[in-house]
ZAMARGU-4260 file (C-alpha; in steps of 0.2 Angstrom, whole numbers, plus 5000, padded with zeros to 4 digits):
<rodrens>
0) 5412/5376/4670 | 5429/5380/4679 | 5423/5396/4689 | 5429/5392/4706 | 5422/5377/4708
5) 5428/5358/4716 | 5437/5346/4705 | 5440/5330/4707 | 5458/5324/4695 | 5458/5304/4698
10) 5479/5300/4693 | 5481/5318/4699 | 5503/5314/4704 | 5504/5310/4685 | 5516/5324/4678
15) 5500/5331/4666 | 5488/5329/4680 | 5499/5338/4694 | 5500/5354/4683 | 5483/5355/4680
20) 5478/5352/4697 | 5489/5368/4703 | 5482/5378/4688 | 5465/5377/4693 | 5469/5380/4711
25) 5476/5396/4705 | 5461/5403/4695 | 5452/5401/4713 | 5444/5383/4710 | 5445/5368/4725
30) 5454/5351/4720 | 5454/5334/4727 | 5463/5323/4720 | 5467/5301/4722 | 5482/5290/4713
35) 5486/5274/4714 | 5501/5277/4723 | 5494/5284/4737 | 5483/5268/4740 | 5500/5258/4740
40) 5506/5269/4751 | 5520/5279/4742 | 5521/5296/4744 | 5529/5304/4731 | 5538/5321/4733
45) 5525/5329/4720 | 5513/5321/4730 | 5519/5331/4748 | 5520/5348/4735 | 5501/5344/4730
50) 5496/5343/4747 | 5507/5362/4750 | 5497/5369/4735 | 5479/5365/4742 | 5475/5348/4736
55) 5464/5336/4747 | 5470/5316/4743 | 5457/5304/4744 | 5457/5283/4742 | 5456/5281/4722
60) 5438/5272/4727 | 5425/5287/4722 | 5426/5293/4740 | 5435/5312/4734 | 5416/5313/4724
65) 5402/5321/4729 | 5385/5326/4720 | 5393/5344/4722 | 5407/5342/4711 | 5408/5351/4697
70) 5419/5339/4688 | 5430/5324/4690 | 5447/5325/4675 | 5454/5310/4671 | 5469/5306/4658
75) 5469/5294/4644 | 5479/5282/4654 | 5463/5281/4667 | 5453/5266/4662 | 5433/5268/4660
80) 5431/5256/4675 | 5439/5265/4688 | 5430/5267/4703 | 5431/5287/4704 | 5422/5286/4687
85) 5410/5274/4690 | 5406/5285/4707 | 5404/5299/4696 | 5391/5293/4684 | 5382/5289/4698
90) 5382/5306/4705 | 5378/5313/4688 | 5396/5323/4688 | 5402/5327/4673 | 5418/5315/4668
95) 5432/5326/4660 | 5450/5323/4649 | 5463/5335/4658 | 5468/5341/4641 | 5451/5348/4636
100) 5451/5357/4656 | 5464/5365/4651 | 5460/5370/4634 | 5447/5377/4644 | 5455/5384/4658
105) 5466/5395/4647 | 5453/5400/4634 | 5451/5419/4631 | 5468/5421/4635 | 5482/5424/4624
110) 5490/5405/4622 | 5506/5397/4616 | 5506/5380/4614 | 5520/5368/4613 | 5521/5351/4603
115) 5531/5339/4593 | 5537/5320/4596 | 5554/5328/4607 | 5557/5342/4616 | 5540/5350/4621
120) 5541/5351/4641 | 5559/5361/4636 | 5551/5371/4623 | 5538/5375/4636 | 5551/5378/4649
125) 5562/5388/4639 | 5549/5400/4631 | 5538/5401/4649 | 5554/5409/4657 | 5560/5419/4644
130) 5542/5428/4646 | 5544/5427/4665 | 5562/5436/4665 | 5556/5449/4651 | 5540/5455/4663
135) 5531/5448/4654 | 5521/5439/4670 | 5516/5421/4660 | 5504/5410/4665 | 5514/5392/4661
140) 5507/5373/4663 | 5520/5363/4658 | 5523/5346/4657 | 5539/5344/4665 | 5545/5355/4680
145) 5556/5369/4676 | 5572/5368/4688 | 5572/5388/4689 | 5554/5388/4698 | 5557/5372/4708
150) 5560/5371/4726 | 5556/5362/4741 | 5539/5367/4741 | 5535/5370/4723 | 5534/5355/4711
155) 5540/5368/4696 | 5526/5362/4681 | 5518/5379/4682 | 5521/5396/4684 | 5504/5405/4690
160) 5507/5422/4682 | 5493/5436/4683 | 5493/5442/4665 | 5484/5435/4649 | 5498/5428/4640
165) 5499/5409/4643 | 5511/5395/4637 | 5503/5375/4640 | 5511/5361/4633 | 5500/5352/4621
170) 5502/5333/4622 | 5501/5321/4604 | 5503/5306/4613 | 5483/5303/4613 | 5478/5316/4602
175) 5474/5327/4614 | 5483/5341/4608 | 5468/5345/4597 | 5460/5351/4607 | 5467/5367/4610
180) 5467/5383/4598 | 5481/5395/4600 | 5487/5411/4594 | 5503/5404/4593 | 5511/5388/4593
185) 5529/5377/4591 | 5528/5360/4583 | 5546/5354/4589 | 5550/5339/4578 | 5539/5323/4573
190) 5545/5305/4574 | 5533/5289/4575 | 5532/5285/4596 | 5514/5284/4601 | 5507/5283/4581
195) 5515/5277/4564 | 5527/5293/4556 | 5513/5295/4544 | 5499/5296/4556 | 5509/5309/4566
200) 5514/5322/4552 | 5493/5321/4548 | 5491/5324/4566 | 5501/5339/4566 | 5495/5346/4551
205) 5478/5346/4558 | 5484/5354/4573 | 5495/5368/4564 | 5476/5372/4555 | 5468/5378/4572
210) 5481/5389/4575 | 5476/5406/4574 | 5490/5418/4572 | 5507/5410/4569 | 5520/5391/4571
215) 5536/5388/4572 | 5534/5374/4564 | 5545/5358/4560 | 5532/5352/4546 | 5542/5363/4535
220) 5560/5367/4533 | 5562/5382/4544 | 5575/5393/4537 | 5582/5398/4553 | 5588/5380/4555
225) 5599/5377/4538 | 5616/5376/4543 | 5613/5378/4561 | 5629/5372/4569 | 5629/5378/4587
230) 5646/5376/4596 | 5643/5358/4608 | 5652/5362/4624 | 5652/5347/4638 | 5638/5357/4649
235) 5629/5369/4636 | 5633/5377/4620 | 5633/5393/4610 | 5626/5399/4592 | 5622/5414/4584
240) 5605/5421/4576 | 5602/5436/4568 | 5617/5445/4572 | 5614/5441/4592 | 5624/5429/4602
245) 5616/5414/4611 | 5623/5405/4627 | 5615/5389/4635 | 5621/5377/4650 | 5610/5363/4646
250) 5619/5350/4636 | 5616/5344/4618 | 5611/5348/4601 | 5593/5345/4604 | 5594/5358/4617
255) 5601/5373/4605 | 5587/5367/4592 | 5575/5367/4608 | 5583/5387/4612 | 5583/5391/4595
260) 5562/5385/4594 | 5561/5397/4608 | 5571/5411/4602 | 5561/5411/4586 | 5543/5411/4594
265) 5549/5423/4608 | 5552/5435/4593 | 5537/5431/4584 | 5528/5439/4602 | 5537/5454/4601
270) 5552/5451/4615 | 5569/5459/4611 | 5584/5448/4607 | 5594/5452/4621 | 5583/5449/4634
275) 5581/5431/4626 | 5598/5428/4626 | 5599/5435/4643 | 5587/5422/4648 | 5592/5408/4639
280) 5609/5410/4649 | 5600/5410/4664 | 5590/5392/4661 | 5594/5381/4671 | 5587/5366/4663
285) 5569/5354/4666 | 5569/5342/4677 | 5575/5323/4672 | 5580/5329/4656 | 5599/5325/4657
290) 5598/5331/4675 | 5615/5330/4687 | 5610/5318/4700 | 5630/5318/4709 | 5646/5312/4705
295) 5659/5301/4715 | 5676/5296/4712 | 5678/5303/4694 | 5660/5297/4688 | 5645/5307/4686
300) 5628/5301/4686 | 5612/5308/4677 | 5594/5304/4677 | 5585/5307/4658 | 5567/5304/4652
305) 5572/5296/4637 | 5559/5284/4630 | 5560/5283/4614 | 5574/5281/4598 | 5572/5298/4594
310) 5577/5305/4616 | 5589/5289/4617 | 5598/5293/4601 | 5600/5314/4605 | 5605/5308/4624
315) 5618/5296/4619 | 5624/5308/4607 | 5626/5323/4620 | 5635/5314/4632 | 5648/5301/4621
320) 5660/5315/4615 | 5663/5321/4633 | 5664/5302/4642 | 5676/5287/4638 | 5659/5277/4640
325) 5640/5276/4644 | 5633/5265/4655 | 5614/5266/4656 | 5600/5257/4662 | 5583/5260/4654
330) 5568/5255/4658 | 5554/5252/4643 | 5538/5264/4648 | 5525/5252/4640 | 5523/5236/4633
335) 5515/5245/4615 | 5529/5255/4616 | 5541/5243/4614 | 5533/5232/4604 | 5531/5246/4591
340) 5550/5253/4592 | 5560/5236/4595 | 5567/5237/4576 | 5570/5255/4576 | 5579/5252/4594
345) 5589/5238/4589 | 5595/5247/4574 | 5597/5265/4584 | 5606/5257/4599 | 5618/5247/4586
350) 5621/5266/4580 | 5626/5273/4594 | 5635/5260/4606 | 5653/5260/4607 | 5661/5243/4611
355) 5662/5250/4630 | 5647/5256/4632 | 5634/5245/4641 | 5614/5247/4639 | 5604/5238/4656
360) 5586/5234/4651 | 5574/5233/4666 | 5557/5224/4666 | 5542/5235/4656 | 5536/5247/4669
365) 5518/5241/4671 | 5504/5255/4675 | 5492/5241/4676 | 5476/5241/4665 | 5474/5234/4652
370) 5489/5228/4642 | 5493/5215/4630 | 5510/5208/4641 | 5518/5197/4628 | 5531/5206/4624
375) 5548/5205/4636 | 5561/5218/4638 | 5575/5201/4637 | 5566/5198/4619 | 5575/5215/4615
380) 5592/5212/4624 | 5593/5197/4614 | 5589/5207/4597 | 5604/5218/4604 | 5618/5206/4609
385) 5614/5198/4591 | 5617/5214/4584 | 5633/5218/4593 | 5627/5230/4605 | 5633/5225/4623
390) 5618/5224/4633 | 5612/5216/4648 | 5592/5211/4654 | 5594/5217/4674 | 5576/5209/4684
395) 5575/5223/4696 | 5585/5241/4705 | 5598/5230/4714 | 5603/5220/4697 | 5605/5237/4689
400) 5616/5245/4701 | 5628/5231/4702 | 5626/5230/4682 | 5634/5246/4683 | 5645/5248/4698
405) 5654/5233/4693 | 5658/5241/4677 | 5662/5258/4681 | 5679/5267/4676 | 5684/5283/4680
410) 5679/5296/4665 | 5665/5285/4662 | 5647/5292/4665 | 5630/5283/4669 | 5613/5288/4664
415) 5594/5283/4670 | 5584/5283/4656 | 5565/5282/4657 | 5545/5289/4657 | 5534/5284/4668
420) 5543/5276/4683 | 5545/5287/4694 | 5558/5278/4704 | 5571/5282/4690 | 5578/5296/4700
425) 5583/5285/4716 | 5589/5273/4705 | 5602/5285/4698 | 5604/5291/4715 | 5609/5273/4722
430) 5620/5271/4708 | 5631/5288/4714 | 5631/5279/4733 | 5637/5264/4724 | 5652/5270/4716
435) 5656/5281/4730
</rodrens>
């Protein structure tokens, strides 16, 4: 179905969808695409590198479909009334998941893939340029951009390499990863987020069976992990395995357990030690995953993905020992979301919070569909000031930045924490001009 013909990806500035959408454009095919925020007139930076790569945008309205089209791709997230689907069925094209193109697109190749609840799009990353700087000439789909092969013209999500090795990120978050069947894979970690803990471990025990040659795999204690204790450093960290010395300058635990995933599947394929600590060394981190936005007047400002207690909990744990407080602003990615995790966040936040730390809850980012909107983002402010935590509800971008400008102090650090929105990143950037 894939050789070289036109596809049509409706949501195509989604993270997943704008990996894909290059991917296919580099094994020769033609790709429009439409997204909603086009028709409201945004356009996004991955939109204006979409448009470099080769894709043609259309009005999300079935226009960008033709009887010629060998296939529209759609995500879970797009409904079965959207216009670009119901313009299909007309048309008699073929209606898609982007997970199963992909499972497609890399079939017959030799295929990593990355999952777990935490950590996959750095897993991905990390593994994926440890092959590109051991020759190995990777062909990468990831679900995050990797800051080494970003640039002004590049969004960074994947690497288009020439050879049969391949590493994809497989996502759990709608079962989709199932539908892939590597020779190797990495389960990171499991938590419950999209699915009940229970229903998650099944899930990745069902995935691990359709592997073919090997996991490094969280479903059991992996030997290399007992007694890791990696030296934390403000900006990185080190650790030893196997006799071999590992240097990284991303921050946090979660990172060196993220490196040490890699370092463990990297020499399941064969690739010396050395060159993966020479790698690692070199990585320079994935985008929005505690990513440096600026600093001013002795505050420093990052922008993270964190969504859910698990992210939160590692993110707030990376940056407390190194700042005399956190103030962050979060903003909830769903309404299911945070109806499912309001206990575990209450209880998490009331873990982690120092009596000067500060947690600003925006509004619940709102894709639109169809959603059941009962639940408030003040319902869990209230859980949290009832618990101790000092927490404020903040109604919109302006109310945040004043939430946190009015109590900054030197040393202290913010954070813009989120999925989804993808007007975290100026947020966090207005917040660096207002403590200018």
């Amino acid at each position: 179905m894939i050789a070289g013909g036109h596809y049509h990806l409706t949501g195509v500035a989604g993270v997943g969808m704008s990996a894909l959408a290059q991917a296919l454009i580099a094994v020769g095919c033609r790709v429009s695409g439409s997204d909603r925020y086009c028709d409201k007139g945004q356009e996004l930076d991955v939109v204006k590198k979409l448009r470099l790569a080769g894709v043609a945008f259309h009005p999300q309205d079935g226009s960008g479909i033709t009887a010629t089209t060998a296939g529209i791709v759609v995500s879970t997230a797009i409904e079965d009334d959207n216009s670009d689907i119901a313009a299909a069925k007309r048309q008699g094209v073929p209606v898609v998941h982007r997970a199963k193109m992909l499972a497609e697109l890399v079939a017959g190749r030799s295929c990593v893939a990355v999952t777990g609840t935490s950590g996959k799009s750095t897993v991905t990353g990390m593994i994926g340029w440890i092959l590109d700087h051991a020759g190995k000439d990777p062909f990468v789909v990831n679900g995050a951009p990797v800051l080494n092969w970003a640039d002004d013209t590049r969004i960074g999500n994947v690497r288009a390499g020439k050879s049969d090795l391949c590493v994809v990120e497989a996502d759990e978050s709608d079962r989709s990863l199932l539908n892939f069947f590597p020779d190797w894979a990495v389960i990171t970690n499991m938590s419950a987020d999209h699915f009940s803990l229970d229903e998650t471990v099944e899930l990745f025990r069902k995935f691990k069976s359709q592997v073919k040659l090997g996991t490094v795999d969280a479903l059991d204690t992996i030997p290399a992990v007992r007694g890791f204790s990696p030296q934390l450093l403000a900006g990185g960290s080190r650790f030893a395995y196997a006799g071999v010395e590992f240097e990284l300058n991303v921050p946090g635990r979660h990172n060196a357990e993220n490196a040490l995933h890699a370092v463990l599947l990297c020499g399941k394929l064969g690739i010396p030690a050395k060159t993966i600590s020479d790698a690692l060394r070199r990585f320079k981190g994935i985008h929005r995953r505690l990513e440096l936005v600026g600093s001013a007047n002795g505050v420093t400002v990052v922008d993270d993905y964190a969504h859910n207690t698990a992210k939160i909990r590692a993110a707030w744990e990376t940056l407390a020992p190194h700042h005399g407080s956190i103030l962050a602003v979060w903003r909830p990615h769903g309404y299911k979301p945070l109806t499912m995790m309001m206990e575990d966040l209450v209880a998490m936040f009331q873990e982690v919070c120092r009596p000067q730390d500060l947690i600003a809850v925006l509004p619940v980012y709102d894709a639109g569909g169809t959603a059941n909107r009962t639940v408030r983002s003040e319902q869990l402010v209230e859980r949290l000031a009832a618990a101790g935590v000092k927490a404020v509800a903040v109604k919109d971008y302006d109310e945040a930045v004043a939430a946190v400008v009015s109590r900054i102090t030197p040393g202290a650090i913010a954070v813009t924490m989120g999925a989804r929105d993808p007007d975290l990143p100026k947020l966090a950037r207005r917040i660096v001009e207002g403590v200018g």
